[in-house]
C-alpha positions in Angstrom: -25.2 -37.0 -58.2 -22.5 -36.1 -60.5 -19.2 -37.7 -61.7 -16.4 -35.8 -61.0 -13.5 -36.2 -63.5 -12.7 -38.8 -66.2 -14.8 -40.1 -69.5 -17.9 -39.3 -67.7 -17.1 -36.2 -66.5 -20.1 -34.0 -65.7 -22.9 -36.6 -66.3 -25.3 -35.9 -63.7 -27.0 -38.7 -62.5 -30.0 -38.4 -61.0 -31.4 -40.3 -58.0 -34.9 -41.4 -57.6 -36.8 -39.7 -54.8 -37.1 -41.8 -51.4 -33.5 -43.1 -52.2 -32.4 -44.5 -48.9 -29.0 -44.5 -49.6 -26.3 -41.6 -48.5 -24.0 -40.8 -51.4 -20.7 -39.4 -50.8 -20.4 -35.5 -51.1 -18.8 -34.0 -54.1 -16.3 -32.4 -51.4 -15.5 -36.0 -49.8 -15.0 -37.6 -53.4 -13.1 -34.8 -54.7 -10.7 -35.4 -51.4 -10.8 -39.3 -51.8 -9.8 -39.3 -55.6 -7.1 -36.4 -55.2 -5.4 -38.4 -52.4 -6.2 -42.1 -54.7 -4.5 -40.3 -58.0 -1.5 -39.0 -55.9 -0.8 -41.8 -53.7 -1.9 -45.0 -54.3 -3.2 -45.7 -57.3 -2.0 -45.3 -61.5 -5.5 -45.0 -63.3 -3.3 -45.1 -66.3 -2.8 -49.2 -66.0 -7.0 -50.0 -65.6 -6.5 -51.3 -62.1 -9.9 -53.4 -61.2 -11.9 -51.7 -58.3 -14.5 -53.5 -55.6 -17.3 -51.2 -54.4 -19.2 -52.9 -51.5 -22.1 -51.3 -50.1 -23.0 -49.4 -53.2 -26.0 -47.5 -52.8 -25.7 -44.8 -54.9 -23.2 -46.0 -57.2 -21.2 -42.5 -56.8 -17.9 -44.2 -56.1 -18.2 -47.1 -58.8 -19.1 -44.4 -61.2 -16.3 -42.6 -60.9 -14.4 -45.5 -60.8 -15.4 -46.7 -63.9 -14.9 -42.7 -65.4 -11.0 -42.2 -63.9 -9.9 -45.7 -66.3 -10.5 -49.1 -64.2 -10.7 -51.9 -66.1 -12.9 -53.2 -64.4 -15.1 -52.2 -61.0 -17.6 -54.3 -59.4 -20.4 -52.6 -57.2 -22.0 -54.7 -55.0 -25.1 -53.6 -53.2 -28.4 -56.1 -51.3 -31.1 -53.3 -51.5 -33.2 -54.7 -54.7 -34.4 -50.9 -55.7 -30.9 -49.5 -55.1 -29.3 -52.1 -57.7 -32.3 -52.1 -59.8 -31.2 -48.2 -60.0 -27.5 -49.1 -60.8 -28.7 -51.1 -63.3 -30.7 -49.0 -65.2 -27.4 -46.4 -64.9 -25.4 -48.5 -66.5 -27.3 -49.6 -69.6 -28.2 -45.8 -70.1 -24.5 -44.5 -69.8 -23.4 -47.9 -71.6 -20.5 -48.3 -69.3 -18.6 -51.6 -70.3 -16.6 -51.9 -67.1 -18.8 -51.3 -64.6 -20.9 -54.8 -63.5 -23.4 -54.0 -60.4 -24.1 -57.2 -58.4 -27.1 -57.2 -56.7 -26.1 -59.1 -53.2 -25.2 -59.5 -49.6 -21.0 -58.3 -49.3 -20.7 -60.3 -46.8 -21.5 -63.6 -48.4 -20.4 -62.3 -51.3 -16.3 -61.2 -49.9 -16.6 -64.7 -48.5 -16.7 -66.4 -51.8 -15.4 -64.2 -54.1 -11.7 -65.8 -55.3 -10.8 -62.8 -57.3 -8.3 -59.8 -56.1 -8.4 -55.8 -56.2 -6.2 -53.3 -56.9 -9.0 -50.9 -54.8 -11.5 -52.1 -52.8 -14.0 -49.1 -51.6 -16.5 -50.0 -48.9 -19.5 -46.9 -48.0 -21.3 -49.3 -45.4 -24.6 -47.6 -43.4 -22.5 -46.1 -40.4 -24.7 -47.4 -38.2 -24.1 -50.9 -39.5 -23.7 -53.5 -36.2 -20.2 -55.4 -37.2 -18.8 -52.1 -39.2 -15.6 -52.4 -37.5 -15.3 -55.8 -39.0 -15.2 -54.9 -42.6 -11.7 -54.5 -42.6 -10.6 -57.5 -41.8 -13.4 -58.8 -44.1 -12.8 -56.8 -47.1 -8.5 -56.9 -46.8 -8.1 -60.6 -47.8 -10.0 -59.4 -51.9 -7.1 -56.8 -51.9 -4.4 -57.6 -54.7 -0.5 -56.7 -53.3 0.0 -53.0 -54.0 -3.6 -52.4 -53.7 -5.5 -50.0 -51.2 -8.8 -50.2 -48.9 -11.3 -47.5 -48.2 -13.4 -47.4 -45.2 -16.0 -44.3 -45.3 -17.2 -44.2 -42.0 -18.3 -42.0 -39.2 -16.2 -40.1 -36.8 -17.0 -42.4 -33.6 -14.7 -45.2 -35.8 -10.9 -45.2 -35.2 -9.2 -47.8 -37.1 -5.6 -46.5 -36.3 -4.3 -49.4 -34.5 -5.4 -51.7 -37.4 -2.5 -53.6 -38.4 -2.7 -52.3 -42.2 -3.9 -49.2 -41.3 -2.4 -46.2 -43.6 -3.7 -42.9 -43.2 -7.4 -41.3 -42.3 -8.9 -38.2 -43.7 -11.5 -36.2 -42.8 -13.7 -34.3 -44.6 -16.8 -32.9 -42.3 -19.2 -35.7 -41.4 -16.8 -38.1 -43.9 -14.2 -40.6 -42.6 -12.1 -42.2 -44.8 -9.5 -44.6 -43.2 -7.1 -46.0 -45.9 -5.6 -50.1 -45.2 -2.6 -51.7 -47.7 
């Protein structure tokens, strides 16, 4: 795994072997940020960024790299976060705080808001098509949600549904 753009740029980060975790191709997160930087969100003001369902920690990573002020990864798998951990004490990345925990116990007492919220959920997760309406309520005015998701997921008649893109076996459907 690599991060893309930003402070970090070009830190490879490598993941341990029998990782269970899927992380987002370098195609897909080039797509996502291009389409974050030129429509939704100003990196230049720190926004504050929620990533549930970590795994990896791809997304919070590049978070972190493009200028948040602030990004939060949450992920329940004890060797997964163990892993973020140990990423961010070795790239000594301030504003980057993995959680280890459930995201659904932990959206529904969390009392803080965010200018992104990014959600990578197993796709074969039972009550996926929940997370939405879930996740929204965290998201600051002005702010966007990311679903990645598989193609058999159609979230276009979602009240604050925005815009999907597709990139291969990557789904991302966008909610304001």
């Amino acid at each position: 795994m690599r991060i893309i753009r930003g402070k970090y740029k070009g830190r490879h980060v490598p993941t341990p072997t029998g990782f269970k975790a899927r992380p987002t191709t370098d195609f897909a997160k080039e797509g996502l940020f291009n389409i974050l930087e030129n429509v939704y969100v100003d990196f230049e003001v720190s926004p504050t960024a929620l990533d549930l369902f970590a795994g990896t920690g791809s997304i919070g990573l590049e978070l972190a790299s493009r200028g948040c002020g602030k990004v939060v990864s949450v992920e329940k798998d004890f060797k997964h976060w163990q892993f973020l951990s140990r990423v961010q004490k070795e790239l000594q990345i301030k504003e980057w705080l993995p959680l280890k925990g459930d995201v659904f116990k932990y959206v529904h007492t969390c009392r803080v808001q965010y200018d992104i919220i990014f959600a990578d959920p197993p796709y074969a997760l039972e009550n996926l098509a929940d997370i939405p309406d879930v996740a929204l309520p965290l998201l600051a005015e002005g702010g966007v949600f990311i679903l990645e998701h598989g193609s058999s997921y159609d979230f276009s008649q979602h009240p604050r549904f925005v815009n999907h893109r597709n990139y291969g076996s990557v789904n991302f459907s966008f909610f304001q």
